[in-house]
C-alpha positions as CSV (number, residue, x, y, z in Angstrom):
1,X,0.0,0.0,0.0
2,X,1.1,3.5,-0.8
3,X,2.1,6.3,1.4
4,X,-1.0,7.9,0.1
5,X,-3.5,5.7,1.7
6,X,-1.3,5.2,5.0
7,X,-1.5,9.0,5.5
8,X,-5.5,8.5,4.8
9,X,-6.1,6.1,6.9
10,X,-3.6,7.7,9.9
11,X,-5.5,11.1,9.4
12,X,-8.7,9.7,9.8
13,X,-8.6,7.3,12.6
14,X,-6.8,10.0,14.7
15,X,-8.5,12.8,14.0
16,X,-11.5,10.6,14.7
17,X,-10.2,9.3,18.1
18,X,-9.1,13.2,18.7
19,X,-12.9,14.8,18.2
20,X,-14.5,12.0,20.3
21,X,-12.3,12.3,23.1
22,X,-13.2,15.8,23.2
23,X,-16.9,15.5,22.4
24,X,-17.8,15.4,26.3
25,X,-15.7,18.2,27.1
26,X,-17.4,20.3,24.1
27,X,-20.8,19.0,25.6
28,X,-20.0,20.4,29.2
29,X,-19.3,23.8,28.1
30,X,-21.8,24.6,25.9
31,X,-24.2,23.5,28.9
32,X,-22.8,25.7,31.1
33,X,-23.1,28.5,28.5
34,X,-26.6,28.4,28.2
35,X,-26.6,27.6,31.4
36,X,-25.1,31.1,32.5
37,X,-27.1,32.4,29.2
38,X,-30.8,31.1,31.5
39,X,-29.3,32.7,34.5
40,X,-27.8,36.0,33.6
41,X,-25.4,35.8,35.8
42,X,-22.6,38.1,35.8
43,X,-19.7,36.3,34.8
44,X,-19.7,35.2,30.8
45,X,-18.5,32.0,29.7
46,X,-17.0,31.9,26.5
47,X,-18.0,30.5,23.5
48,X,-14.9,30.5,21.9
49,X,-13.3,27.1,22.6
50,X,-16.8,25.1,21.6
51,X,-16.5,27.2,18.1
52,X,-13.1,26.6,17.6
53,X,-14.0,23.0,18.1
54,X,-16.7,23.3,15.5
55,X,-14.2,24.4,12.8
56,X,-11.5,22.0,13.3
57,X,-13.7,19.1,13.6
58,X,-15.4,21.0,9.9
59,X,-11.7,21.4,8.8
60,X,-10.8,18.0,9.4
61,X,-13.8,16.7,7.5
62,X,-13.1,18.5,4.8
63,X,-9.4,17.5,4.8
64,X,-10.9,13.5,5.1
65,X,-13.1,13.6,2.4
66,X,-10.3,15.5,0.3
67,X,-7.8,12.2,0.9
68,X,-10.4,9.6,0.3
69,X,-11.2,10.9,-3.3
70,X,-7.8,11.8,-4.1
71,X,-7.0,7.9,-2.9
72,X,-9.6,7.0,-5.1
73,X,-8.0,8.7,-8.1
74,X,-4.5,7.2,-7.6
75,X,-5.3,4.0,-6.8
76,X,-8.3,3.1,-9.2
Protein backbone atom coordinates (compact mmCIF):
# COMPACT_ATOMS: atom_id res chain seq x y z
CA UNK A 1 0.00 0.00 0.00
CA UNK A 2 1.09 3.47 -0.79
CA UNK A 3 2.10 6.26 1.40
CA UNK A 4 -0.99 7.95 0.13
CA UNK A 5 -3.47 5.67 1.69
CA UNK A 6 -1.30 5.20 4.98
CA UNK A 7 -1.45 8.96 5.49
CA UNK A 8 -5.53 8.52 4.84
CA UNK A 9 -6.15 6.07 6.93
CA UNK A 10 -3.58 7.75 9.93
CA UNK A 11 -5.54 11.07 9.38
CA UNK A 12 -8.69 9.66 9.76
CA UNK A 13 -8.65 7.30 12.55
CA UNK A 14 -6.80 10.02 14.67
CA UNK A 15 -8.49 12.84 13.99
CA UNK A 16 -11.52 10.56 14.74
CA UNK A 17 -10.16 9.29 18.10
CA UNK A 18 -9.09 13.18 18.72
CA UNK A 19 -12.88 14.79 18.23
CA UNK A 20 -14.50 11.99 20.26
CA UNK A 21 -12.33 12.26 23.11
CA UNK A 22 -13.22 15.83 23.23
CA UNK A 23 -16.86 15.48 22.43
CA UNK A 24 -17.81 15.43 26.32
CA UNK A 25 -15.70 18.17 27.11
CA UNK A 26 -17.38 20.29 24.13
CA UNK A 27 -20.81 19.02 25.62
CA UNK A 28 -19.97 20.39 29.18
CA UNK A 29 -19.30 23.80 28.13
CA UNK A 30 -21.76 24.58 25.92
CA UNK A 31 -24.18 23.53 28.89
CA UNK A 32 -22.79 25.73 31.07
CA UNK A 33 -23.12 28.46 28.53
CA UNK A 34 -26.60 28.41 28.17
CA UNK A 35 -26.63 27.62 31.38
CA UNK A 36 -25.13 31.10 32.53
CA UNK A 37 -27.08 32.37 29.24
CA UNK A 38 -30.75 31.12 31.55
CA UNK A 39 -29.27 32.68 34.45
CA UNK A 40 -27.83 35.99 33.57
CA UNK A 41 -25.40 35.84 35.80
CA UNK A 42 -22.57 38.10 35.85
CA UNK A 43 -19.71 36.32 34.85
CA UNK A 44 -19.75 35.19 30.80
CA UNK A 45 -18.49 31.96 29.73
CA UNK A 46 -17.01 31.92 26.48
CA UNK A 47 -17.96 30.52 23.54
CA UNK A 48 -14.88 30.52 21.92
CA UNK A 49 -13.30 27.05 22.64
CA UNK A 50 -16.85 25.13 21.62
CA UNK A 51 -16.53 27.20 18.13
CA UNK A 52 -13.07 26.60 17.64
CA UNK A 53 -13.99 22.99 18.11
CA UNK A 54 -16.66 23.26 15.52
CA UNK A 55 -14.19 24.36 12.82
CA UNK A 56 -11.50 21.98 13.33
CA UNK A 57 -13.73 19.08 13.56
CA UNK A 58 -15.38 21.01 9.89
CA UNK A 59 -11.73 21.38 8.76
CA UNK A 60 -10.75 17.96 9.38
CA UNK A 61 -13.83 16.65 7.53
CA UNK A 62 -13.12 18.48 4.78
CA UNK A 63 -9.45 17.51 4.77
CA UNK A 64 -10.89 13.54 5.14
CA UNK A 65 -13.11 13.57 2.40
CA UNK A 66 -10.33 15.45 0.33
CA UNK A 67 -7.78 12.18 0.91
CA UNK A 68 -10.44 9.64 0.27
CA UNK A 69 -11.23 10.94 -3.26
CA UNK A 70 -7.76 11.80 -4.08
CA UNK A 71 -6.98 7.94 -2.87
CA UNK A 72 -9.61 6.95 -5.13
CA UNK A 73 -8.03 8.69 -8.12
CA UNK A 74 -4.49 7.21 -7.62
CA UNK A 75 -5.31 3.97 -6.82
CA UNK A 76 -8.34 3.15 -9.18
Amino acid sequence: MGLLLWVTVGFIVIGFIVLVSMKKGMERKVALIIESKESMESKQISAKHVVWWIVGATVWGLVSIFLVVQSFSVYM
